[in-house]
C-alpha positions in Angstrom: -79.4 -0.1 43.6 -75.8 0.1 43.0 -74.3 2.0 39.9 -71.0 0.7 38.0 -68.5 2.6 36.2 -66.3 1.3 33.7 -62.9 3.7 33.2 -62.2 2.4 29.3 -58.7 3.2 28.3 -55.1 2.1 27.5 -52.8 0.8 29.9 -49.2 1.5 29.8 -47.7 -1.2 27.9 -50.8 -1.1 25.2 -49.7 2.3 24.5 -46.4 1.5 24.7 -46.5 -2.0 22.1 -49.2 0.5 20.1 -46.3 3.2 20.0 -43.3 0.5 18.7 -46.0 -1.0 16.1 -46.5 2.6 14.5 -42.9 3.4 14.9 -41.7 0.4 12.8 -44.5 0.8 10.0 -43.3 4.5 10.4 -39.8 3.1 9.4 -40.5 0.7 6.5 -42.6 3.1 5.0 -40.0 6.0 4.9 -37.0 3.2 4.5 -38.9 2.1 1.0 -39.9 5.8 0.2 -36.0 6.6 0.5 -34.6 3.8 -1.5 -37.7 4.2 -4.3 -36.7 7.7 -4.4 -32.4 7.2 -4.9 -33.5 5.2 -7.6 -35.5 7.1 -9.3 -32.7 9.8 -9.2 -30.4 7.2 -10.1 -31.9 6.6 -13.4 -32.9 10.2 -13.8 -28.7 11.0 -13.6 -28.0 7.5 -15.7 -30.4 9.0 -18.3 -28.6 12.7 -18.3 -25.5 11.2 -18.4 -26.4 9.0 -21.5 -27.8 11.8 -23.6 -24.9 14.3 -23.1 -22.1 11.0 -23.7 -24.4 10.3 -26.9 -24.2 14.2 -27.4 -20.3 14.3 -27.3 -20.0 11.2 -29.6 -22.6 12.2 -32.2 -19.6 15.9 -31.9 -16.9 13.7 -32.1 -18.4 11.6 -35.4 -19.2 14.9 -37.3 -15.3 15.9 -37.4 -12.7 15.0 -39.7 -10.7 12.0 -39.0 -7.9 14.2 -38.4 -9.2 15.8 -35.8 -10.7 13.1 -33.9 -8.7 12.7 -30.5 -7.3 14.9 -27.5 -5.8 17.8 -26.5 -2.4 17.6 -25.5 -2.1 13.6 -26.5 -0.8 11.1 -28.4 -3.9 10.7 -30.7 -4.2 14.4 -31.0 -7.3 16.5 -31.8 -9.9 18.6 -31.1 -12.0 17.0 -28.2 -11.0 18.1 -24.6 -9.7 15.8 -22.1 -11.5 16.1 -19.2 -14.8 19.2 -19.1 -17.0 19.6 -16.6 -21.3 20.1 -18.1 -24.3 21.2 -15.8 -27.3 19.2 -17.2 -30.7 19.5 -15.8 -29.7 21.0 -12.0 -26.8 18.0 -11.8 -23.2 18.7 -13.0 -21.6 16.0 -15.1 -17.6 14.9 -15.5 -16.6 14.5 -18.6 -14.0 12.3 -19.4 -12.6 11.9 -23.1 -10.1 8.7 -24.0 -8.8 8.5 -27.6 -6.2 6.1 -28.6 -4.7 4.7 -31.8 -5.0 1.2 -32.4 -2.4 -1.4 -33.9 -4.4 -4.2 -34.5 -3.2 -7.4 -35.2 -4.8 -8.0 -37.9 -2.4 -6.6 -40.2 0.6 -7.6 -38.1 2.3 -5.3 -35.0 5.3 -2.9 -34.6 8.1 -5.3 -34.1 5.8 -8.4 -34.4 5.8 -11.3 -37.4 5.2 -9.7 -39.8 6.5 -5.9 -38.6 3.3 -3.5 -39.0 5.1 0.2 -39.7 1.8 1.5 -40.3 0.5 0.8 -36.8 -1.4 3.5 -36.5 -4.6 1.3 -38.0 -7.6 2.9 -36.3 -8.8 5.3 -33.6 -10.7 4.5 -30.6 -12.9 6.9 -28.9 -14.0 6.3 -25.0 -16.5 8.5 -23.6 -16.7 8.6 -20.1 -19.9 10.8 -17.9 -19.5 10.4 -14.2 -21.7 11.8 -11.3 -22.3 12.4 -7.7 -18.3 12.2 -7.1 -18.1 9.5 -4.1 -21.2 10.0 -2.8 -24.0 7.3 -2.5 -25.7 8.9 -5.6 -22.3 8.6 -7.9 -22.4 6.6 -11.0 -20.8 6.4 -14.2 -21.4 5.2 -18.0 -19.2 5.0 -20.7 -19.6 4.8 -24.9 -16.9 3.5 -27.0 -16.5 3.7 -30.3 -14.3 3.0 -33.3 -13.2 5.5 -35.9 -11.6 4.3 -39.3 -9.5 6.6 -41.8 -10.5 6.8 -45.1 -8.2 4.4 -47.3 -5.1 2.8 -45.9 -3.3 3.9 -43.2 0.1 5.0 -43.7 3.4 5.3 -42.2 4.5 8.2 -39.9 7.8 9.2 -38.8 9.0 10.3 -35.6 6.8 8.3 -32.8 6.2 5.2 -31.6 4.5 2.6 -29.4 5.0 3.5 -25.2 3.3 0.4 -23.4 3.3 0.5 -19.7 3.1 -2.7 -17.6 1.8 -2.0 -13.7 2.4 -5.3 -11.8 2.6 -6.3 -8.3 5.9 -7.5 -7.1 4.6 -9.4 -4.0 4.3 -13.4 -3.3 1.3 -14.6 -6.1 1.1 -10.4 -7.6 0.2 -10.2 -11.5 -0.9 -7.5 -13.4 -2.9 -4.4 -11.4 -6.1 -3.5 -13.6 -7.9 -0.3 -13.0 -4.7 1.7 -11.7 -4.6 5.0 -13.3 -1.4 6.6 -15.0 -0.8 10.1 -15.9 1.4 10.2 -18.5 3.1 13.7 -18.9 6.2 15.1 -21.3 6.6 19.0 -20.9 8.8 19.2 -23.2 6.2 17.8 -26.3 2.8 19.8 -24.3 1.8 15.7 -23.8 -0.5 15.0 -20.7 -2.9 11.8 -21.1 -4.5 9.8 -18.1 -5.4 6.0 -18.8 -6.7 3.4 -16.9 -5.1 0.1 -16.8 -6.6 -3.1 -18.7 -7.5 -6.5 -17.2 -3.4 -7.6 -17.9 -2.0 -4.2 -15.8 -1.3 -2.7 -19.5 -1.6 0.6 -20.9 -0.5 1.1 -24.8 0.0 4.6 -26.6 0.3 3.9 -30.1 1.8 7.5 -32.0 3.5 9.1 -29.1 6.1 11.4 -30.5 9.8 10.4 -29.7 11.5 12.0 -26.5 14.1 10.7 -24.5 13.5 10.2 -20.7 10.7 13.0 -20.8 7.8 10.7 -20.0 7.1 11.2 -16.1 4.4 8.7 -15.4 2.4 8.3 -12.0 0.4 5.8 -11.0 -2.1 5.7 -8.5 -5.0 3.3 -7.3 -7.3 2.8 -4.2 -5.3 1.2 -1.3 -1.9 0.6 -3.2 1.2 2.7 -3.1 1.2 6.1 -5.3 4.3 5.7 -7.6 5.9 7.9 -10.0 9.2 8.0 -12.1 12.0 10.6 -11.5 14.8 11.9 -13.7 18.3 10.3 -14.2 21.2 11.4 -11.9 22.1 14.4 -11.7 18.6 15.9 -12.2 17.5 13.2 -9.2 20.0 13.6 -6.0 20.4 9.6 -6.3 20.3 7.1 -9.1 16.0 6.1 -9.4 14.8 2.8 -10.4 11.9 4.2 -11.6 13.3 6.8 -14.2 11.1 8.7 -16.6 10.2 6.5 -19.5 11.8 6.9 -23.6 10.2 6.8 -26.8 12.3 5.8 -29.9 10.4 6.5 -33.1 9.3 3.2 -34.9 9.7 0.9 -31.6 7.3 -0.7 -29.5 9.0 0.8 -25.8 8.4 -1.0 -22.7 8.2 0.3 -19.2 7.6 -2.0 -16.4 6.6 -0.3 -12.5 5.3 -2.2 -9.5 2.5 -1.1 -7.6 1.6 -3.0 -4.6 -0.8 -2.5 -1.9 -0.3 -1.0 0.9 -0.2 -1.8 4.8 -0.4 -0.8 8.3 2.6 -0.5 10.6 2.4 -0.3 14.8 5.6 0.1 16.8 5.2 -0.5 20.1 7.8 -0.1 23.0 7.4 -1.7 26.3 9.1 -4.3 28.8 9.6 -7.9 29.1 5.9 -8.0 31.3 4.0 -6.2 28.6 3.8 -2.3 30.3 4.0 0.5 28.2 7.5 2.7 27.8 7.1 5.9 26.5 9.1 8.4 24.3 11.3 6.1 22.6 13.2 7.7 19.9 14.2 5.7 17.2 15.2 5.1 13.2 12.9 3.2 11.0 13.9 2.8 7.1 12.5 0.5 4.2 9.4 -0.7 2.2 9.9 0.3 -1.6 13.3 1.4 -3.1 13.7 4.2 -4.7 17.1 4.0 -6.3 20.5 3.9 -4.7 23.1 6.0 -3.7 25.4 7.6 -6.6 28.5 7.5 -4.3 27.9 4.3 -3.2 25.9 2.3 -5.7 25.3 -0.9 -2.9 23.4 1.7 -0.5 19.6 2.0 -1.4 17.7 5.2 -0.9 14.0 3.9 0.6 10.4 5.4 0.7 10.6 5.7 4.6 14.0 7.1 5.7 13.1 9.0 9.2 13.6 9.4 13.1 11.1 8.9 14.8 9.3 8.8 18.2 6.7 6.6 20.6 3.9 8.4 22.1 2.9 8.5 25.8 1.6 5.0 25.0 4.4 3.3 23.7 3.1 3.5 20.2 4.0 4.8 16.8 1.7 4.5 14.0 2.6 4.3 10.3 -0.4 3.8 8.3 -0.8 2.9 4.5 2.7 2.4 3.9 4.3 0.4 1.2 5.5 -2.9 1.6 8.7 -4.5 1.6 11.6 -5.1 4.6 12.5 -2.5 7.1 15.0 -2.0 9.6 14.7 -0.5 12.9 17.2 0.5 15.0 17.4 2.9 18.3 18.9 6.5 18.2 21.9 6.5 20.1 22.4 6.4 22.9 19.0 5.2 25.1 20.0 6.2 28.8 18.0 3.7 30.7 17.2 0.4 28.3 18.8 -2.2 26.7 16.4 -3.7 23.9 16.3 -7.3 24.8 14.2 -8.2 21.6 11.7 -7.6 19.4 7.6 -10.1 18.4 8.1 -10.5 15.3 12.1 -11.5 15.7 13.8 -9.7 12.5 13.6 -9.5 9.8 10.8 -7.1 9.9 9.1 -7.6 6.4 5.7 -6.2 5.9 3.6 -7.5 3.3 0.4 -6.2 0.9 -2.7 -5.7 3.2 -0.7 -7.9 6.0 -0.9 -5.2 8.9 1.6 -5.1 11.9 2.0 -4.9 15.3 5.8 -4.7 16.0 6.5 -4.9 19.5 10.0 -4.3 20.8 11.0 -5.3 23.9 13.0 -3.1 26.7 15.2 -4.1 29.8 15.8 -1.4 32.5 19.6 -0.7 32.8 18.6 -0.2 36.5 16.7 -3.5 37.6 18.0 -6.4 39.3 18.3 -8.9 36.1 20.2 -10.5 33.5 19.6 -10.9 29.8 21.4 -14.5 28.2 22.0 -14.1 24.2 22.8 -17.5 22.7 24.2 -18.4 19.5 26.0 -21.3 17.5 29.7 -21.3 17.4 30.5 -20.3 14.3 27.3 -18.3 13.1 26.3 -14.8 14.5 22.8 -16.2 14.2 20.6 -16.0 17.0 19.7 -19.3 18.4 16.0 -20.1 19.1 14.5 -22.9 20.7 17.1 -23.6 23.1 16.5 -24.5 27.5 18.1 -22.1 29.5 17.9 -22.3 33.2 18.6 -20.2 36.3 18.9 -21.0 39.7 20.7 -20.4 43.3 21.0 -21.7 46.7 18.3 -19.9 48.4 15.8 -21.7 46.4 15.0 -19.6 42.8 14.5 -21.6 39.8 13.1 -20.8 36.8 13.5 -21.6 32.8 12.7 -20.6 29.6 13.2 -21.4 25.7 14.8 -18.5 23.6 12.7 -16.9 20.7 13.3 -15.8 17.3 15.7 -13.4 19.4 18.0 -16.0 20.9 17.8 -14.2 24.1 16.7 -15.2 27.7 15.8 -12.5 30.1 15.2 -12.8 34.0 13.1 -12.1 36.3 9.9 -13.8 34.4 7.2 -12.3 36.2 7.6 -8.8 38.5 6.1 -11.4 41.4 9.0 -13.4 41.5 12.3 -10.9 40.8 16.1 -11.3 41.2 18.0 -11.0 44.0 21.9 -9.7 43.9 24.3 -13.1 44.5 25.3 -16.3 42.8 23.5 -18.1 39.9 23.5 -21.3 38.1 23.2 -20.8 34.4 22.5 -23.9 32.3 22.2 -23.7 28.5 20.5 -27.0 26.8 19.7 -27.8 23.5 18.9 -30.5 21.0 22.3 -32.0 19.2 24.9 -29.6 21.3 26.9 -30.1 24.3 25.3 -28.6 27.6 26.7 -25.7 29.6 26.6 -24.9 32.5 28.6 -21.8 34.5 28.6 -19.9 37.5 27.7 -16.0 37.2 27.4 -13.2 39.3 23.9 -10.8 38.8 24.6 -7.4 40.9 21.8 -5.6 42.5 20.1 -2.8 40.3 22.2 -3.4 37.2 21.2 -5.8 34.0 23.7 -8.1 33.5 24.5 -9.1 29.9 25.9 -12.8 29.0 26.5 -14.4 25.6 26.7 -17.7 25.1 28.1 -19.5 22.4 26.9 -23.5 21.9 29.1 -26.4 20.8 27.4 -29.4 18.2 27.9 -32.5 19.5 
């Protein structure tokens, strides 16, 4: 008789398909667990938040209509700004927004008909935040309206300060959701507001003061702009200057705020390798006034020398937009810059980011850099043929960029030799030219042309 024995068991890949099958219910099980628990503490925060902003506003209804507003702002009164409020383990931001209305019911300041009693109601905007920037943060916000008892009535000595954010770039309107600090030392004023849909803010009531109102604005991924004082208290003249207040007026202050952009330099040579530690000047993007001795000369946001890393590379990164100009400290030893991709100007535009590569020639290399432009015009010509060639058999062409220049050698395979050349300069609607030259051994040679219309 023979006896059989069976070895039950798992193989390998059973236990290895049985471990990936538990793994991945493992997964979804905790994955719902953690996203049905963040909710839950969502609405447990949501629910804080509400009770303590419905706690502030019931505080805020109980005072007289006096003293319903802010510390330290144009609709003064008793409620604090900003306060920070530990509520059941989680701390709470407080933020307190109270603001006279001129509504048009009644007519405006300065409108048809002229309101002088603008001051027609308050508004109260409550404002609980949590969590900071985390992925638990939130916010909620209760608004309400507060009317004085009888008529309103006119007041002396302030008036309306209404502050336009806009963006100055191709298609820009009105920036909503910037904030602006409003600030005046001199009056103990210091508001914060957010922006409306138009780019607006409005403070009806603030107290007369001339060029005290220093304003910054600030929002995620534009520029960070703020107003200065008037010459000589600023070392130039501003074009932002802090803002005015004539009592009984409706003042207007416009600032543009654009969004910012990302700016490479990069140095290397005509065949695309690196060259390092390249000092140079790079100035532009927004203007911030001009200079008092010279009022034609602007005073820029970037102004500054500069240098490429071991790379070739130079990084400027959330800058503001606008035109720039860049130029090479004096002198460079070895190079000649024989042009730059883009060709200038070099204008950077909102969220538009920028690779500017500039383009060096050995002063020590076998070769010889053509610039070409129309007689007449100190214009650099593009799109022109320009052609090289000898008797020992080189030939080779090539159409001028945004640059107007031509360089030779075209590829490191094929280089320059020292002797004779045929130059020969072609272009649509202009008489052809055509020249001897001479290209010495390690030297760049430099030749301008100048074209003739037919």
């Amino acid at each position: 008789m023979k006896k059989t024995k069976n070895n039950l068991g798992f193989t390998l890949i059973e236990a290895l398909v049985l471990l990936f099958i538990f793994s991945l219910i493992t997964i979804t099980f905790y994955q719902v667990i953690s996203v049905g628990t963040r909710y839950i503490i969502f609405s447990k925060n949501r629910l804080g938040a509400i009770a303590l902003a419905n706690e502030k506003m019931e505080t805020a209804r109980n005072l007289k209509y006096d003293d319903v507003g802010i510390q330290n702002g144009a609709c003064m009164g008793n409620i604090p700004q900003d306060e920070d409020v530990a509520e059941n383990g989680r701390s709470y931001h407080v933020h307190t927004l109270a603001a006279y209305i001129d509504d048009p019911f009644d007519g405006t300041l300065g409108g048809s008909p002229n309101d002088t009693a603008y001051k027609d109601y308050k508004i109260v905007k409550i404002t609980v935040s949590w969590g900071g920037s985390g992925i638990d943060a939130g916010s909620i916000f209760l608004l309400s309206r507060f009317v004085p008892p009888g008529l309103e009535a006119a007041t002396s000595g302030d008036g309306i300060l209404s502050i336009n954010i806009f963006s100055d770039q191709a298609g820009g309107a009105g920036v909503s959701g910037a904030t602006v600090k409003i600030t005046n030392s001199d009056l103990g004023f210091s508001e914060t507001r957010q922006t409306d849909s138009m780019g607006n803010v409005m403070i009806v009531g603030a107290k007369e003061s001339i060029q005290k109102y220093e304003i910054e604005v600030s929002k995620s991924g534009y520029e960070t702009v703020e107003t200065y004082p008037v010459y000589p208290d600023s070392t130039y003249n501003p074009v932002d200057t802090h803002a005015s207040v004539v009592a009984g007026s409706m003042n207007v202050t416009n600032i543009a705020l654009n969004k910012t952009v990302d700016l490479k330099i990069i140095t290397q040579n005509y065949f695309g390798s690196a060259i390092s530690d390249i000092n140079f000047v790079l100035e532009g993007g927004r203007k911030l006034g001009t200079e008092v001795a010279n009022p034609y000369t602007p005073v820029y946001a970037i102004d500054e020398t500069s240098q490429t890393n071991s790379s070739g590379e130079k990084e400027y990164n959330s800058i503001s937009p606008g035109q720039y100009t860049f130029e090479f400290t004096n002198p460079i030893a070895d190079y000649v810059q024989i042009g730059t991709d883009p060709a200038p100007p070099l204008v950077l535009s909102s969220e538009n980011n920028l690779d500017f590569k500039v383009v060096l020639a050995s002063k020590n290399v076998t070769s010889i850099l053509v610039k070409i432009n129309a007689t007449g015009s100190t214009n650099p010509f593009a799109g022109a043929t320009v052609e090289l060639s000898n008797t020992t058999g080189y030939n080779e062409n090539t159409i001028t960029d945004g640059n107007g220049t031509a360089f030779f050698p075209k590829t490191e395979s094929v280089p320059l030799e020292e002797g004779a050349y045929n130059l020969k300069v072609t272009a649509e609607g202009y008489q052809e030219i055509s020249k001897e030259i001479n290209i010495d051994e390690n030297n760049l040679s430099l030749e301008s042309i100048e074209l003739v219309a037919n």
